[in-house]
C-alpha atoms as an extended CHARMM CRD file, in Angstrom:
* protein
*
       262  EXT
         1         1  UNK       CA            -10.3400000000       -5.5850000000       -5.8030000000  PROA      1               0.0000000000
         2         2  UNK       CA             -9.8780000000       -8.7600000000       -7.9260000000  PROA      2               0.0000000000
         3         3  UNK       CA             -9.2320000000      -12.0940000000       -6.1540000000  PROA      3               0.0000000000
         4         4  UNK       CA             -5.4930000000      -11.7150000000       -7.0960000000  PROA      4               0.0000000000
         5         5  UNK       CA             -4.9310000000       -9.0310000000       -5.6020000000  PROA      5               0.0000000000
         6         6  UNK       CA             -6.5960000000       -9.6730000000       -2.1440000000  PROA      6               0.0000000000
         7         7  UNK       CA             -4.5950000000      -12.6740000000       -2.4500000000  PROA      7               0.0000000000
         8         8  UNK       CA             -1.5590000000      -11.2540000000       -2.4180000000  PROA      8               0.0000000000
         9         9  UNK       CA             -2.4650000000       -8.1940000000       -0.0890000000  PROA      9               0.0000000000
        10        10  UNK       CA             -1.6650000000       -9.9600000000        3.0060000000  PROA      10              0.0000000000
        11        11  UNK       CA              1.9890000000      -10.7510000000        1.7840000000  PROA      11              0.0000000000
        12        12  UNK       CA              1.9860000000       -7.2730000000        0.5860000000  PROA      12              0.0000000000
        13        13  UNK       CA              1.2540000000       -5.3390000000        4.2030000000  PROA      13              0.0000000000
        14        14  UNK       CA              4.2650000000       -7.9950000000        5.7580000000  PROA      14              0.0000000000
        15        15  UNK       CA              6.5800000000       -6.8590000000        2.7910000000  PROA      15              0.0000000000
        16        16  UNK       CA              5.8690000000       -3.2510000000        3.1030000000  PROA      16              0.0000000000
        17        17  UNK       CA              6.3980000000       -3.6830000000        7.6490000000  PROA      17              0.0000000000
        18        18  UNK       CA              9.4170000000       -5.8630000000        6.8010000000  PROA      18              0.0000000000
        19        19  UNK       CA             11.1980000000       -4.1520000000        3.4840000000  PROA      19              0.0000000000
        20        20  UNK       CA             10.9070000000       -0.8760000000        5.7830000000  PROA      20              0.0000000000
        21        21  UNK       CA             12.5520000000       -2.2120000000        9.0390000000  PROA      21              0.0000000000
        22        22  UNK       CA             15.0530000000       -3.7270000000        6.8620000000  PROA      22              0.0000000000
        23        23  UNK       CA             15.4010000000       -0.5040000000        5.3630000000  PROA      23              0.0000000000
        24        24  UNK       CA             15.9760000000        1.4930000000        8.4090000000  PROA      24              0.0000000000
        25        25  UNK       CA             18.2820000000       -0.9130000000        9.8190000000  PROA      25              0.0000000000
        26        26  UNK       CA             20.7110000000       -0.3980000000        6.5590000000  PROA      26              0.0000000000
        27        27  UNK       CA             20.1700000000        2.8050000000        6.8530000000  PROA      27              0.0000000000
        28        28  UNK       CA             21.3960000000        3.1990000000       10.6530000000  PROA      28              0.0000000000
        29        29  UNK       CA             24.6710000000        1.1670000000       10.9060000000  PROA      29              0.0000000000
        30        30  UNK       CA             26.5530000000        1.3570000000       14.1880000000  PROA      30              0.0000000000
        31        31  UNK       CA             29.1160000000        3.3740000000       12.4320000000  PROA      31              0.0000000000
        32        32  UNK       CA             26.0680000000        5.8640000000       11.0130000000  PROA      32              0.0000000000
        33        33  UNK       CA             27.0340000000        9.6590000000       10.6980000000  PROA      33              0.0000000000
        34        34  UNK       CA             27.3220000000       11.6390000000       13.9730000000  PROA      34              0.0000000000
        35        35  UNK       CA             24.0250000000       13.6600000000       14.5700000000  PROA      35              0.0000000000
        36        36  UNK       CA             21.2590000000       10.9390000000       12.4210000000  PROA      36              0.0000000000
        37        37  UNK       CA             18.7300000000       10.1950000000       15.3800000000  PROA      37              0.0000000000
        38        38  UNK       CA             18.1950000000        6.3160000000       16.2650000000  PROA      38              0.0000000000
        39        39  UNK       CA             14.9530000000        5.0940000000       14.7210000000  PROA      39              0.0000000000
        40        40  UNK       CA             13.5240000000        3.7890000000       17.3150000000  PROA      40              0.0000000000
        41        41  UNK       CA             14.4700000000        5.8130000000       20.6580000000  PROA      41              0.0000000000
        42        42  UNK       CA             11.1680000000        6.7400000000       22.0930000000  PROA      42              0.0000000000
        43        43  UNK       CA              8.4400000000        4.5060000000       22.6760000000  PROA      43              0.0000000000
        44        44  UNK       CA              5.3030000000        5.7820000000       23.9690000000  PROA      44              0.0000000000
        45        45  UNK       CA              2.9340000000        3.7430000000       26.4710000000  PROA      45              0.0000000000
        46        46  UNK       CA              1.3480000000        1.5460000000       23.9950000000  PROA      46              0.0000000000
        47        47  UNK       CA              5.1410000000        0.4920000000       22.9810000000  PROA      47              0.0000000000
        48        48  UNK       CA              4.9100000000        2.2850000000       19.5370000000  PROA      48              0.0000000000
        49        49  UNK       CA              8.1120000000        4.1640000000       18.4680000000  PROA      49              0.0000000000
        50        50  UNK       CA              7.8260000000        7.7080000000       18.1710000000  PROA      50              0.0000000000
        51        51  UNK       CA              9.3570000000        9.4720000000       15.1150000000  PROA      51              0.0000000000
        52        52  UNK       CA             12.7920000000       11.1230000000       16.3240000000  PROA      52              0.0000000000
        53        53  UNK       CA             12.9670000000       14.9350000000       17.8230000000  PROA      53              0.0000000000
        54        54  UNK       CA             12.7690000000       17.3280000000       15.1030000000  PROA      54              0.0000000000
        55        55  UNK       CA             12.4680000000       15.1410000000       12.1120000000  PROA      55              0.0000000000
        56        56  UNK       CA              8.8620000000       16.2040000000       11.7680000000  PROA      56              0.0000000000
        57        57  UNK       CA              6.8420000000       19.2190000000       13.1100000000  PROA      57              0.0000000000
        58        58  UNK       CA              3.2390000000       16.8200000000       13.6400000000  PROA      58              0.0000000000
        59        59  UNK       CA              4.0000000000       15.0200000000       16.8610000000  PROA      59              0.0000000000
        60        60  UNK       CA              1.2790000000       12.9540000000       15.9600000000  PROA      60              0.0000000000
        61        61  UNK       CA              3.2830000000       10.4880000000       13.5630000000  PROA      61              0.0000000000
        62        62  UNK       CA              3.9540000000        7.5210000000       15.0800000000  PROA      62              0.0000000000
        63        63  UNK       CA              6.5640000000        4.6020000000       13.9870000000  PROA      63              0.0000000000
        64        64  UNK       CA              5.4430000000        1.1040000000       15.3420000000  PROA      64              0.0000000000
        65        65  UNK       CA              7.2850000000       -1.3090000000       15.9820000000  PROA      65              0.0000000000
        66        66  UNK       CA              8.3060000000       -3.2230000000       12.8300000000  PROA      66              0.0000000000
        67        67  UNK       CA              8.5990000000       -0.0750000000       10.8350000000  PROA      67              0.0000000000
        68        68  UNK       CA              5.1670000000        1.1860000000        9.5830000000  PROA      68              0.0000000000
        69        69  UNK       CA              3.4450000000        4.3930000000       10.4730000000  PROA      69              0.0000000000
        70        70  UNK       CA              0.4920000000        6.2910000000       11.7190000000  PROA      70              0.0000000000
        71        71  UNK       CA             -0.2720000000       10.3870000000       10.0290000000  PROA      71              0.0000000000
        72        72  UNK       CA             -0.4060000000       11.7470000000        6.8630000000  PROA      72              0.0000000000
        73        73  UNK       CA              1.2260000000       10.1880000000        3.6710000000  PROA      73              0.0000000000
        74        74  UNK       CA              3.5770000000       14.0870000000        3.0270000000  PROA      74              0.0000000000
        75        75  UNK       CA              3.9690000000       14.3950000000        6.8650000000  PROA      75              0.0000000000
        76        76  UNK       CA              5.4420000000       10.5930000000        6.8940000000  PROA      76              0.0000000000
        77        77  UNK       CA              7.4890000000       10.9040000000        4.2410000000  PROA      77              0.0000000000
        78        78  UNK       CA              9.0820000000       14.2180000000        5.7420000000  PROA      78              0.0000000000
        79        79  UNK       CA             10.2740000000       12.0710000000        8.6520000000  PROA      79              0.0000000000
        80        80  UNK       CA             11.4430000000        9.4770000000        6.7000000000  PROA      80              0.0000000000
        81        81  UNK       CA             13.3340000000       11.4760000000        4.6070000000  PROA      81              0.0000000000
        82        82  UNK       CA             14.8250000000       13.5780000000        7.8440000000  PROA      82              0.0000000000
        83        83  UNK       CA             16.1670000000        9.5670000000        8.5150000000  PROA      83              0.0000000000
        84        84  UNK       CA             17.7200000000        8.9600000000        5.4020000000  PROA      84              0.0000000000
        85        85  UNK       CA             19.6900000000       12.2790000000        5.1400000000  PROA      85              0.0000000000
        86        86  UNK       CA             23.0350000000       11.2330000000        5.0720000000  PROA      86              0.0000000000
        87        87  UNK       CA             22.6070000000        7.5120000000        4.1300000000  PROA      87              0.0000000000
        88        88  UNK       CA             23.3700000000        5.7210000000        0.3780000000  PROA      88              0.0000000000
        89        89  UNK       CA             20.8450000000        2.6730000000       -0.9980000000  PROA      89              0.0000000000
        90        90  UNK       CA             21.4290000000        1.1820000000       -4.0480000000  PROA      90              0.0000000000
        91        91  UNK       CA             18.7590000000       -1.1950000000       -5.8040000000  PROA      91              0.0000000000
        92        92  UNK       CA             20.8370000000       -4.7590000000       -4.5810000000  PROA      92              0.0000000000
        93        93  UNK       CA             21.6530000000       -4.3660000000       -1.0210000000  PROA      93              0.0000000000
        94        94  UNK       CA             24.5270000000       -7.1990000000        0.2800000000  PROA      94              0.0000000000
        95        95  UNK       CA             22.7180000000      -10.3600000000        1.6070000000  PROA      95              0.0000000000
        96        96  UNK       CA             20.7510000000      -10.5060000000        4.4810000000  PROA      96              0.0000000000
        97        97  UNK       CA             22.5890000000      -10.9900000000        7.9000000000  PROA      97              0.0000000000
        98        98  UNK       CA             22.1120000000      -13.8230000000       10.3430000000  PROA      98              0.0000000000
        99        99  UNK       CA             20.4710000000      -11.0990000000       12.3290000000  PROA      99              0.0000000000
       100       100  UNK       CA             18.0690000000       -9.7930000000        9.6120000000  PROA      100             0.0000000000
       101       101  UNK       CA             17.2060000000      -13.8420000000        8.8710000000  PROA      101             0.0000000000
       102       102  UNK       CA             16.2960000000      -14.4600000000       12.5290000000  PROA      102             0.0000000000
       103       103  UNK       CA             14.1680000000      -11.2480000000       12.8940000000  PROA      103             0.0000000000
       104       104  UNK       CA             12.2570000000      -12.1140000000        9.2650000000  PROA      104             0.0000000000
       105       105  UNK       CA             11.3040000000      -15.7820000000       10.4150000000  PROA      105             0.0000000000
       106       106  UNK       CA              8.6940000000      -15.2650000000       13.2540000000  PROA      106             0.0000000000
       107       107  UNK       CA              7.2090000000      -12.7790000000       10.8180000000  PROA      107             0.0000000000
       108       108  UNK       CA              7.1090000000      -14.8140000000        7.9190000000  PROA      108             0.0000000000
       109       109  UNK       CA              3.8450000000      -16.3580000000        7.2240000000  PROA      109             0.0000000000
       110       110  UNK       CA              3.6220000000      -20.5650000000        7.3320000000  PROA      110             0.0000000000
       111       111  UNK       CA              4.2640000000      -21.4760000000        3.1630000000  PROA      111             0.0000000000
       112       112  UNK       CA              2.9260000000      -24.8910000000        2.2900000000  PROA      112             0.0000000000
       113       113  UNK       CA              5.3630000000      -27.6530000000        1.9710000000  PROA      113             0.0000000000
       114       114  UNK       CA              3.1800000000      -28.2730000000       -2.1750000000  PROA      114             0.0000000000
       115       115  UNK       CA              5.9630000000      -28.6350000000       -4.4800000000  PROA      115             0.0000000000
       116       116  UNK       CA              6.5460000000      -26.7070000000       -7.0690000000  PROA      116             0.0000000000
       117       117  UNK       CA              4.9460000000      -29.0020000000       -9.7060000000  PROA      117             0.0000000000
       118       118  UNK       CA              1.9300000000      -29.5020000000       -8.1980000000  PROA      118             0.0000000000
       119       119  UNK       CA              1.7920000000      -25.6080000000       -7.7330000000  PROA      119             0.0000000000
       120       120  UNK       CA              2.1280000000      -25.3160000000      -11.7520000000  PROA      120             0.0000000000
       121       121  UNK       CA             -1.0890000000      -27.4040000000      -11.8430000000  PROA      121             0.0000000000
       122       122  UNK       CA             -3.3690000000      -24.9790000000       -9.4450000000  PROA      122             0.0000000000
       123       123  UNK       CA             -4.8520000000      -21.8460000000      -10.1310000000  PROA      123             0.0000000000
       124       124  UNK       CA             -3.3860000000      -18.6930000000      -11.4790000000  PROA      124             0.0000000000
       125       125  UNK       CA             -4.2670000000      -17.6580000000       -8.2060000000  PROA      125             0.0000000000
       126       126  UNK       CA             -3.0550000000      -20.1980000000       -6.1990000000  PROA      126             0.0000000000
       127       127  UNK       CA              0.2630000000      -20.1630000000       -8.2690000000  PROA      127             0.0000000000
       128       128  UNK       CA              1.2750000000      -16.5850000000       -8.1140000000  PROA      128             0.0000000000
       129       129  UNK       CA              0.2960000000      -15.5710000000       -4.4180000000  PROA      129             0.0000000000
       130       130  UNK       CA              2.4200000000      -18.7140000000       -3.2070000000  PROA      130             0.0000000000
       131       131  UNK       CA              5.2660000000      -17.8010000000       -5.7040000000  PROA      131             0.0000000000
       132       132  UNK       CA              5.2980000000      -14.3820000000       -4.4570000000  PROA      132             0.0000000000
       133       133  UNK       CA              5.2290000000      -15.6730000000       -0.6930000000  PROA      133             0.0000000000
       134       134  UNK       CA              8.2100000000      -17.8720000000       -1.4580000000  PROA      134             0.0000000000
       135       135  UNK       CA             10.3540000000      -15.0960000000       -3.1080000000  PROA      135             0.0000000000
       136       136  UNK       CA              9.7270000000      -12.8940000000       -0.1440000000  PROA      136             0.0000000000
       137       137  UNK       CA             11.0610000000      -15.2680000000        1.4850000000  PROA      137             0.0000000000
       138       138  UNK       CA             13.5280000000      -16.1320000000       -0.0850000000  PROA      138             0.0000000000
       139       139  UNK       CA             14.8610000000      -13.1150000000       -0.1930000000  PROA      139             0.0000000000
       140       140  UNK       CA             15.3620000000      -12.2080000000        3.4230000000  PROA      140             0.0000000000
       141       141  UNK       CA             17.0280000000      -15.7240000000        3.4840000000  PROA      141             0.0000000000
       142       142  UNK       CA             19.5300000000      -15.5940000000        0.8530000000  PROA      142             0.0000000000
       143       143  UNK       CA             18.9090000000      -12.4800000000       -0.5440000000  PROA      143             0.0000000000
       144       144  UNK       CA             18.0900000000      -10.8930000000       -4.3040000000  PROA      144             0.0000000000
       145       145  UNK       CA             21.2680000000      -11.9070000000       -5.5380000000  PROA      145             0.0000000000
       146       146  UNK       CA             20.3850000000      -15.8790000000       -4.9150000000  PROA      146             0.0000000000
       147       147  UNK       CA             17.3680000000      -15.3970000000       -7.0090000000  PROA      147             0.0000000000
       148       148  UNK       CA             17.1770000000      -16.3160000000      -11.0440000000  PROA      148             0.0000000000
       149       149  UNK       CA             16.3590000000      -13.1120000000      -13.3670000000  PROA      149             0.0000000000
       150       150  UNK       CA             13.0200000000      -14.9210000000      -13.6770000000  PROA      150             0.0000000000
       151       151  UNK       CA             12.5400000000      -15.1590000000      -10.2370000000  PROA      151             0.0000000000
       152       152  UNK       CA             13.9910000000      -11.6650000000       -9.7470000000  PROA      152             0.0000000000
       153       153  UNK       CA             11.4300000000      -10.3890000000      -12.1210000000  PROA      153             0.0000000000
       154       154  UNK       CA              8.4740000000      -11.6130000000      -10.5280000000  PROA      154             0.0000000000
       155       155  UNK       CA              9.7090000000      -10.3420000000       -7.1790000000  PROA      155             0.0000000000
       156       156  UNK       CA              9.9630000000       -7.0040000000       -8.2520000000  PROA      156             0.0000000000
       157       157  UNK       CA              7.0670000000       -7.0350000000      -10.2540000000  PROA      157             0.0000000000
       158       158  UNK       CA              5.1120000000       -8.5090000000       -6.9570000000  PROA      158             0.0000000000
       159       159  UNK       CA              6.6480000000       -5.4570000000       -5.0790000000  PROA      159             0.0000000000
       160       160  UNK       CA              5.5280000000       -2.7140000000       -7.4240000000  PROA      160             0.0000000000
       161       161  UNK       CA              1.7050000000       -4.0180000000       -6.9940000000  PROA      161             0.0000000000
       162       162  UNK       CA              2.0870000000       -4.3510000000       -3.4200000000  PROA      162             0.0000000000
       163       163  UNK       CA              3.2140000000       -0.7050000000       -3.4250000000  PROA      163             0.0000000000
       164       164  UNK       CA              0.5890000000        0.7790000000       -5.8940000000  PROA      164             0.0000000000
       165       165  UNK       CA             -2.4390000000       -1.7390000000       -3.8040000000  PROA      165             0.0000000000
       166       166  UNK       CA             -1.1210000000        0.2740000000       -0.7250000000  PROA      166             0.0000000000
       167       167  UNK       CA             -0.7270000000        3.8170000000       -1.7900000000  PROA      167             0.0000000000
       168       168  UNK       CA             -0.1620000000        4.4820000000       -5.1320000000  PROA      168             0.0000000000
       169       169  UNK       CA              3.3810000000        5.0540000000       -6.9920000000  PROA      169             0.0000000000
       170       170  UNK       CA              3.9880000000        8.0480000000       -4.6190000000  PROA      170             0.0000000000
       171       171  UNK       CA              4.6680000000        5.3190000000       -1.8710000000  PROA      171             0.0000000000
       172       172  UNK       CA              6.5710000000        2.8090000000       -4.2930000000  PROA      172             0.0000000000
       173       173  UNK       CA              8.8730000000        5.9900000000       -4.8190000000  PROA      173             0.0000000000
       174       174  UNK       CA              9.6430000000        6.6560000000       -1.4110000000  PROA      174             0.0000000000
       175       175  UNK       CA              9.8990000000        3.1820000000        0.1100000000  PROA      175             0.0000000000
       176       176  UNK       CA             13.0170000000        1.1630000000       -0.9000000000  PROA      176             0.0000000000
       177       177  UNK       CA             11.1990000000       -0.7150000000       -3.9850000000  PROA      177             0.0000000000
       178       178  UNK       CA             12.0400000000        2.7480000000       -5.2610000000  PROA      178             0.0000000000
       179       179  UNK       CA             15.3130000000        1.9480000000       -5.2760000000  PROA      179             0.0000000000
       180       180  UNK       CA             15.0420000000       -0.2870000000       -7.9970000000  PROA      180             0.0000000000
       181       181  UNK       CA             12.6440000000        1.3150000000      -10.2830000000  PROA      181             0.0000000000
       182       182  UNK       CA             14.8610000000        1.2630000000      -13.7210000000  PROA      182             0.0000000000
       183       183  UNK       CA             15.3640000000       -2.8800000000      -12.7090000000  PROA      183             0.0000000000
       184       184  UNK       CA             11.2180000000       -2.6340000000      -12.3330000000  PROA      184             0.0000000000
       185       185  UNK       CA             11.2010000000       -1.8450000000      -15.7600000000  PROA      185             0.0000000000
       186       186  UNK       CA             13.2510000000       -3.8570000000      -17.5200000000  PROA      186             0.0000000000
       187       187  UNK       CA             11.2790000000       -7.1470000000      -15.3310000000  PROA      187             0.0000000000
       188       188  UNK       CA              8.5730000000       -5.3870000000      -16.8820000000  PROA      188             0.0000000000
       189       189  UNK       CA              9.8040000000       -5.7900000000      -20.3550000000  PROA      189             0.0000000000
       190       190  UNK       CA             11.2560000000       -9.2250000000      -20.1390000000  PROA      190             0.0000000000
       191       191  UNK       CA              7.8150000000      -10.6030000000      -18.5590000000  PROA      191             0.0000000000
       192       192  UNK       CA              6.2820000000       -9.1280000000      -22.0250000000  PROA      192             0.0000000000
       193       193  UNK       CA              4.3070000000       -6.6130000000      -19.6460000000  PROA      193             0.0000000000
       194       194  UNK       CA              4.6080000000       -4.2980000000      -22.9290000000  PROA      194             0.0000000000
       195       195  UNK       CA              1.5300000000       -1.6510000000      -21.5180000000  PROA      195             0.0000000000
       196       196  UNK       CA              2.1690000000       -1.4230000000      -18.2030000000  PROA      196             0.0000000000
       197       197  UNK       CA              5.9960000000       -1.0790000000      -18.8650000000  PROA      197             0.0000000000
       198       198  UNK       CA              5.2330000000        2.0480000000      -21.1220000000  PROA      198             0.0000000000
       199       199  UNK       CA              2.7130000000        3.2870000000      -18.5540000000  PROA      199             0.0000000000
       200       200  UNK       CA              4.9440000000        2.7580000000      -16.1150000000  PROA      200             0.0000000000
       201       201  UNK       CA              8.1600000000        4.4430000000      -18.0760000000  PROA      201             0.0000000000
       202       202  UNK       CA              5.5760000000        7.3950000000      -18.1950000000  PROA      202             0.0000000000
       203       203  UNK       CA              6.1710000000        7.4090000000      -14.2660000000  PROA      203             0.0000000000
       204       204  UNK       CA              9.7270000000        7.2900000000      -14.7580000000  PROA      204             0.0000000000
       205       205  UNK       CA              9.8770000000       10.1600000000      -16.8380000000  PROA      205             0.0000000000
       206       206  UNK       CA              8.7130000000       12.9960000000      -14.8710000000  PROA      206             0.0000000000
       207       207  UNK       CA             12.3580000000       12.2870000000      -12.7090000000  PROA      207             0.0000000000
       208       208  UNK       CA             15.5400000000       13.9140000000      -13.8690000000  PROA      208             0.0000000000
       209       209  UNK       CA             16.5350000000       11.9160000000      -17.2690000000  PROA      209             0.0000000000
       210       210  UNK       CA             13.5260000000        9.5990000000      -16.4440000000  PROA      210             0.0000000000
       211       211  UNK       CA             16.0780000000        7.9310000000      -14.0710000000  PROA      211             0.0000000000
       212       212  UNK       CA             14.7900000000        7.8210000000      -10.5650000000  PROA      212             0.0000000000
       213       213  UNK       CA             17.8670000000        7.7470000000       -7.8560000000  PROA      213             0.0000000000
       214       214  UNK       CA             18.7450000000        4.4900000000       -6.5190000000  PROA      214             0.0000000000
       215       215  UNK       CA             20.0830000000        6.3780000000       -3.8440000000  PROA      215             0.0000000000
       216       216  UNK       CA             16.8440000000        6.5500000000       -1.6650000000  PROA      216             0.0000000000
       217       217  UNK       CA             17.8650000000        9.9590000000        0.4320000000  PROA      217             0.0000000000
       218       218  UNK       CA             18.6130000000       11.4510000000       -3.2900000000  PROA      218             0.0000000000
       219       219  UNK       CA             15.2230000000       10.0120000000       -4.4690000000  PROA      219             0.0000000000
       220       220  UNK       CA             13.0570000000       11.9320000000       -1.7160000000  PROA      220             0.0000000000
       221       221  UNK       CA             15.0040000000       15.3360000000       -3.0360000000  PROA      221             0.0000000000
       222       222  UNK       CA             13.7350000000       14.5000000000       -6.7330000000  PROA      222             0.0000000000
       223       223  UNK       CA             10.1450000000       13.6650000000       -5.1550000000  PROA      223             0.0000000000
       224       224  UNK       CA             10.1320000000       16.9850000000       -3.8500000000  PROA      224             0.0000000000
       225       225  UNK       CA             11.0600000000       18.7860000000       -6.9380000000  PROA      225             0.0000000000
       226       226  UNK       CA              8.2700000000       17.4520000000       -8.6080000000  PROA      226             0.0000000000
       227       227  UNK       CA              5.9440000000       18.9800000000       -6.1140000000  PROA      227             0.0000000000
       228       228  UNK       CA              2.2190000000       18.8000000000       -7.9810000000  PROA      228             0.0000000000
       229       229  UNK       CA              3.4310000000       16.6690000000      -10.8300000000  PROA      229             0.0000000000
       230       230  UNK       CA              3.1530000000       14.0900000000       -8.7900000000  PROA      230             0.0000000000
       231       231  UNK       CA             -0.6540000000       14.3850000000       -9.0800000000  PROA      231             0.0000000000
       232       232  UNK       CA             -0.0780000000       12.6100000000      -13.0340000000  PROA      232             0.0000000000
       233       233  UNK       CA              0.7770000000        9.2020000000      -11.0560000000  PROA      233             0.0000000000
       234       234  UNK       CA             -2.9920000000        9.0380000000      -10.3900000000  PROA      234             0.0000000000
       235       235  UNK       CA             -4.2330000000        7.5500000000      -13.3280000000  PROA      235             0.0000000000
       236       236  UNK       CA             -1.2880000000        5.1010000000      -13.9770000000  PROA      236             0.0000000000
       237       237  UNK       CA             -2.1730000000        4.1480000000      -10.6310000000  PROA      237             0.0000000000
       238       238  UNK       CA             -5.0920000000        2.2260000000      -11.5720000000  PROA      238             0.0000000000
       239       239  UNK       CA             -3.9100000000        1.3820000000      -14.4920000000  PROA      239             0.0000000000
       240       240  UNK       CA             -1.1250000000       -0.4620000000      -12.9670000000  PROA      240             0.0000000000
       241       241  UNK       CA             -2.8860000000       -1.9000000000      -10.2290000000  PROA      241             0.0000000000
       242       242  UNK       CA             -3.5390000000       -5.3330000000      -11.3130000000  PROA      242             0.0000000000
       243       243  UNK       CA              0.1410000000       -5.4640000000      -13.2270000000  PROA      243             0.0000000000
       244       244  UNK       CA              0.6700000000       -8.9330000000      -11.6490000000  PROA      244             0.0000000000
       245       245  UNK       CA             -2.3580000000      -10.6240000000      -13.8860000000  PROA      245             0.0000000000
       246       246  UNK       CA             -0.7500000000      -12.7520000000      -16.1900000000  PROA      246             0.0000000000
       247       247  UNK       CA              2.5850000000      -13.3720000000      -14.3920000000  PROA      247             0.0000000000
       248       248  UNK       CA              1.2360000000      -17.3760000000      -13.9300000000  PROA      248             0.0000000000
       249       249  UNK       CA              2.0300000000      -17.8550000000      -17.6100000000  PROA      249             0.0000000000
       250       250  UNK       CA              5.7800000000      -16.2200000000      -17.1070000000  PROA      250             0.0000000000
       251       251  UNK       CA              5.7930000000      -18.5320000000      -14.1220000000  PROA      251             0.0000000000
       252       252  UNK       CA              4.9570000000      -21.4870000000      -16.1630000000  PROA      252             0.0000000000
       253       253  UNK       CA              7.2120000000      -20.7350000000      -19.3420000000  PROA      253             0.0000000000
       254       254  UNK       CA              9.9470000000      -20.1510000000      -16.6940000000  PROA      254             0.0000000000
       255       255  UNK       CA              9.2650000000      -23.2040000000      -14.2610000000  PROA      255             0.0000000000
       256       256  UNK       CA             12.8020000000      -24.6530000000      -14.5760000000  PROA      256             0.0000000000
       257       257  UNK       CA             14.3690000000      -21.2440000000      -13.3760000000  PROA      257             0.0000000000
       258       258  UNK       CA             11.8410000000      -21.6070000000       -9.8640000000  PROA      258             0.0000000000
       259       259  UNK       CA             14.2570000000      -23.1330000000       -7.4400000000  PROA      259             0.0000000000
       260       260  UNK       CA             11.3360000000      -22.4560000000       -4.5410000000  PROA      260             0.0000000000
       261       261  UNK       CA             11.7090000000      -24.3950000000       -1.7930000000  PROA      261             0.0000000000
       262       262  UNK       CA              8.9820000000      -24.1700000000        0.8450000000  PROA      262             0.0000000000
């Protein structure tokens, strides 16, 4: 693993915990559908949240709390899907609420109070895990919407390694950075990522009109379609993974567009 990328793996694992607790909170409003189970009912002795009754067959998946899981990749992403039936994503969700804001800051990690223009002068290292950190943050303080397109495009960008780092393109499909795969691209292409957009377009196109669903309960139906397909994800995989190498210079070119904060 390059230094870049174990750089940015710790902000990574938080995204992935947060992004899906975020997820399953849209997903569950009070006014959800009559009969979608509660995501986190059960909790067994150790205070871990136990995947609903009869959304999976292996009683030995487990939901902790703050969203991530314990079993098999397919027999996770069975229960997940059994929560999503009946529910509508779209790649920009509304802002966060003032209850989403105040369960993201404990969990947020400390960001240095360096301004941005000293950042500019560090490391490509240095630059792009603490520019990631502070979109991630930003983010579940203001929301995508408050972001520039540069800033949005190194945030998704930043998302679609974490995924790949974690567990390949099969889990950037199923988690909600999959909702926003076309908008992947297109960062992709305005970053002048001109490979990895192609390789990743190659992804694209093994879903109906190479046009993933935004609609995440949609998307799972498509994954399952493509049943051993899938399989062709593994080489992009590592072809992919270090897809955020080079995003310092876009950072640079772009530095006016940074409005980060610490």
């Amino acid at each position: 693993m390059t230094p870049l990328r174990v750089g940015l793996a710790a902000c990574g694992c938080v995204a992935f915990i947060v992004l899906v607790d975020r997820a399953v909170d849209r997903l569950y409003p009070a006014s959800r559908p009559a009969g979608l189970p509660s995501p986190s009912t059960a909790h067994d002795a150790g205070g871990s949240v136990v995947a609903p009754a009869g959304a999976s067959a292996d009683p030995g998946v487990v939901f902790f709390d703050g969203g991530y899981a314990v079993g098999s990749a397919r027999e996770i992403e069975r229960v997940i899907a059994a929560r999503v039936r009946g529910s509508h994503t779209a790649c920009e969700q509304p802002p966060p609420t003032a209850e989403e804001r105040a369960r993201w800051k404990p969990l947020n990690s400390e960001l240095s109070s360096v301004p941005l223009s000293e950042l500019l002068r560090r490391s490509d290292l240095d630059l792009v895990t603490e520019v990631s950190s502070r979109l991630l943050n930003k983010e579940y303080g203001a929301g995508f919407d408050s972001m520039s397109r540069p800033e949005q495009n190194v945030y998704l960008v930043s998302q679609l390694e974490g995924e790949i780092d974690n567990g390949g393109l099969d889990q950037f499909f199923v988690n909600s950075a999959g909702n926003c795969a076309l908008r992947t691209a297109v960062a992709l292409d305005e970053m002048g990522r001109a490979e990895e957009a192609e390789i990743f377009r190659g992804a694209l196109a093994l879903f109906p009109d190479a046009a993933p669903s935004e609609d995440r309960a949609t998307r799972f139906d498509q994954l399952d379609a493509l049943g051993g397909r899938r399989s062709r994800w593994d080489s992009m995989d590592r072809k992919l993974e270090s897809v955020l190498l080079g995003t310092a210079t876009y950072i640079r070119e772009h530095a006016l567009a940074f409005a980060l904060p610490p």
